[in-house]
Residue, then its C-alpha position, 0 to 999 in steps of 0.5 A: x567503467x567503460x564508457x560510450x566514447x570507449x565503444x566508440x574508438x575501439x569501433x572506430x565510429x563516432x559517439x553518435x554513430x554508437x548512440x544511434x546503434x543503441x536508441x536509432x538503429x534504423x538510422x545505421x547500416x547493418x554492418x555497422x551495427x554489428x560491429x559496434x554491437x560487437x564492441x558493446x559485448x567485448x566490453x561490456x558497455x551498458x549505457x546509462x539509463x539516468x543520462x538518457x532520461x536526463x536527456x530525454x526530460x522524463x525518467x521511466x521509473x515510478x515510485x511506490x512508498x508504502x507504510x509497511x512491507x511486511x503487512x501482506x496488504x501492502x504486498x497486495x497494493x505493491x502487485x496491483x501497483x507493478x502490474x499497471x506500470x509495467x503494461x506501460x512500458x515502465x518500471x516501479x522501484x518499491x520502498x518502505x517507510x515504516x511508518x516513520x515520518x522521517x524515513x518517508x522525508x528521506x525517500x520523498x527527498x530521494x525520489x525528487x533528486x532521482x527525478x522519478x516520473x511519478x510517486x504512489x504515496x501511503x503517506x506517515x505523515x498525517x499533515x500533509x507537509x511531507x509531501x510539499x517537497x513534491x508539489x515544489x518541484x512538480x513531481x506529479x504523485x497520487x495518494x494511496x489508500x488515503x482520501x486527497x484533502x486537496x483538489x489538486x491530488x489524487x487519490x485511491x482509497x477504500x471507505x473504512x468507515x463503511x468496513x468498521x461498520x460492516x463489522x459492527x453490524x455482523x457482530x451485533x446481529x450474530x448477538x454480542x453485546x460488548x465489543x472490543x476495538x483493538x484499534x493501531x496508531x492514533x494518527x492513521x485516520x484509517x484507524x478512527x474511520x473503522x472505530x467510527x464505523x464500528x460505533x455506528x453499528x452500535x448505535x444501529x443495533x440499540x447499544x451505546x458507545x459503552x458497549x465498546x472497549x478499545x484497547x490501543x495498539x502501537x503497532x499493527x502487527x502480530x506481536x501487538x495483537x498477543x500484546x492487546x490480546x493479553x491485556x484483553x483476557x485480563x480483563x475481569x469482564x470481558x467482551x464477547x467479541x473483538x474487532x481488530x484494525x487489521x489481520x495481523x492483529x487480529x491473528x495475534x489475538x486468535x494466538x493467544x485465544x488458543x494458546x488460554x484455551x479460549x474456544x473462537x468464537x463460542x467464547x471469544x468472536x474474532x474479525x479483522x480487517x484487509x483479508x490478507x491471504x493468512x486470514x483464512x489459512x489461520x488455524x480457526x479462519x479468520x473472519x475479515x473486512x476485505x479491502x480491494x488492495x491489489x485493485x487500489x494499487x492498480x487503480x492509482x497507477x493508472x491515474x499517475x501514468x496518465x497524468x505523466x503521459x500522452x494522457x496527461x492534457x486531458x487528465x482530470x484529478x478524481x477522489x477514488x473510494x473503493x467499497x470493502x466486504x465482509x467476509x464471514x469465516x469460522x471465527x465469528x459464528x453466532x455466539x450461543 
């Protein structure tokens, strides 16, 4: 690999001379930067990004972890997210824990080792402890769409207790009485504050935690909303209505309606959550709680480039909650 010394001779300046070339150039003569611009390009000299920020103290790449690239949603945050690092000059590098603990530990462990100017963090791992490793070595991060259990962190998130209850509530009014919850993974608290909106609805509406039946989803895709879905239609009886944790469940869900012949929603109401662009291109609109996903993923980068630059004196921790909104479509009209 060419190195900077290389330039350096075939040019027949010094190191410092191609250094000030490549970070001062006003510090060197026209003619000698041609020259050592030329060399660079018969070469094929490129400097080394990682030794410069190691001499610099700080590096210009962010990181960005969420639980899961193939939900849109999280597309959504990853844009908003870019958008903001790249009006400040700097760069994102994006990645993907698949909700695994595991997964996540070996990033975080990467991103540390890389020394990263900051982390946006979707956390898998509910305690909390996978982020010790960056507080250890003062990686500045901030959490996204998760709430801070800390004073010292922060965070962007959305009320999803608020969005369970918006749909509650809109299901309820349009006259059902039996909902079903097609709920996701036991740890994610996003999946209890929806359930716990949904139950509030309820009781507003007259009706007991009895008028809810939720059926358990392992994962929060497509093929584990056909899966729920299938159990759901099994049912002796069954609901009138079915809420589900996000969109792709619940596009999974208006699969396998159509395909038994379900009229939605005389039959079978639908509403999901996030809103993602599929929702309303789905062959019966999708009805949905609409999170303010490419706002939240900028929102959290602001923070953290302002706590890792020339802002960072006056930075101040903050607890961003965002409001989600009901976004009524063809699959959850008045049941008759």
């Amino acid at each position: 690999m060419t190195g900077i010394k290389d330039v350096a001779l075939q040019a027949g300046v010094s190191v410092g001379t191609v250094s000030n070339v490549i970070n001062r150039p006003e510090l060197v003569s026209q003619g000698t930067r041609d020259r050592v611009h030329a060399v660079i390009a018969q070469l094929g000299y490129v400097r080394s990004e990682s030794a410069r920020q190691l001499r610099a103290g700080q590096s210009r790449i962010m990181a960005l972890l969420v639980l899961d690239m193939g939900n849109p949603f999280y597309v959504d945050v990853a844009r908003g997210a870019e958008s903001a690092v790249r009006e400040a000059g700097l760069g994102v590098m994006v990645c993907n824990s698949g909700e695994s603990v595991s997964e996540e530990a070996t990033y975080l462990s990467l991103f540390t080792e890389q020394r990263v100017r900051g982390v946006l963090v979707t956390p898998a791992d509910t305690t909390g402890q996978s982020l010790d490793r960056l507080r250890q070595q003062r990686v500045p991060f901030v959490l996204v769409d998760r709430v801070a259990s800390e004073a010292g962190d922060c965070s962007v998130s959305v009320d999803d207790t608020a969005g369970g209850a918006l749909a509650g509530r809109h299901l309820v009014g349009a006259g059902h009485r039996t909902i079903a919850y097609i709920s996701g993974p036991g740890h994610l608290q996003q999946i209890d504050d929806r359930r716990d909106g949904l139950l509030q609805a309820l009781a507003e509406g007259g009706l007991g935690p009895e008028a809810l039946l939720e059926i358990p989803a392992q994962r929060m895709d497509v093929a584990a909303g056909r899966d729920a879905a299938s159990r759901l239609l099994g049912l002796a009886h069954r609901p009138t209505a079915v809420f589900c944790a996000n969109d792709l469940l619940a596009l999974g869900v208006l699969q396998v309606a159509y395909a038994a012949g379900i009229a939605v929603p005389r039959d079978l109401a639908i509403v999901g959550y996030d809103d993602i662009e599929f929702a309303s291109a789905a062959v019966v609109p999708l009805t949905s709680v609409r999170q303010p996903a490419e706002q939240m993923g900028r929102m959290a980068a602001e923070l953290l480039v302002e706590e890792t630059g020339a802002g960072a004196a006056s930075h101040r921790h903050q607890h961003v909650v965002l409001q989600p909104e009901l976004v009524v479509r063809g699959s959850s009209l008045p049941s008759r």
